[in-house]
C-alpha positions in Angstrom: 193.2 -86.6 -16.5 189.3 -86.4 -17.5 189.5 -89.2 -19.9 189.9 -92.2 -18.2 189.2 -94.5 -21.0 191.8 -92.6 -23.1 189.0 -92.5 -25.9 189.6 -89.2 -26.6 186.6 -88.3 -25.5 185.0 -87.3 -22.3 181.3 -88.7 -21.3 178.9 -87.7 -18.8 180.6 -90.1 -15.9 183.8 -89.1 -16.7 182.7 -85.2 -16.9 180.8 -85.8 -13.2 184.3 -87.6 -12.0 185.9 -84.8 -13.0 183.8 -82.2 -11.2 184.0 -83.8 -7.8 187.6 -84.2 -8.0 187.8 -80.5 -8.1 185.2 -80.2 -5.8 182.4 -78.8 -7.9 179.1 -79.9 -6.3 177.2 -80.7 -9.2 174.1 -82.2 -9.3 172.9 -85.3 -12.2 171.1 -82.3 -14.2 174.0 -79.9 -13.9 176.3 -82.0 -15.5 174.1 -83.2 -17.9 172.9 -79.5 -19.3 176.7 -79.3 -19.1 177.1 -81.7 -21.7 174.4 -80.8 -23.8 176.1 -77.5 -24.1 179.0 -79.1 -25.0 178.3 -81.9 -27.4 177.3 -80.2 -30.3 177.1 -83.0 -32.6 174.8 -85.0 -29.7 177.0 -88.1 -29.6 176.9 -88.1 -26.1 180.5 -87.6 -25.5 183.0 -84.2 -25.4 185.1 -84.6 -28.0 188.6 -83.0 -28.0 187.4 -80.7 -30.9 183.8 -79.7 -29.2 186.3 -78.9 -26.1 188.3 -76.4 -28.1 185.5 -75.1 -29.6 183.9 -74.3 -26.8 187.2 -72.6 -24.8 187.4 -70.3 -28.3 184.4 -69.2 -28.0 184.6 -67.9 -24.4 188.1 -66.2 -25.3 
């Protein structure tokens, strides 16, 4: 599970968490261009919406 708060959403931490867990080597600046891409609406979290979006569009 990537959101450990259960928020609903997914931060940076829990996004870097995530990574190493699946052993992705991913440096501070990775993860956050990662986010950037992802958080459209610059909240600074993933929501569960931005996530879908996102997984369309590459589809």
């Amino acid at each position: 599970m990537i959101d450990k708060n259960g928020n609903g959403e997914i931060n940076r931490k829990e996004l870097k968490r995530f990574f190493k867990k699946c052993n992705l080597k991913m440096s501070n600046a990775e993860v956050k261009d990662y986010m950037n891409r992802m958080d459209v609406n610059n909240d600074g979290s993933i929501s569960l919406g931005e996530l879908k979006k996102m997984f369309l569009k590459r589809s």
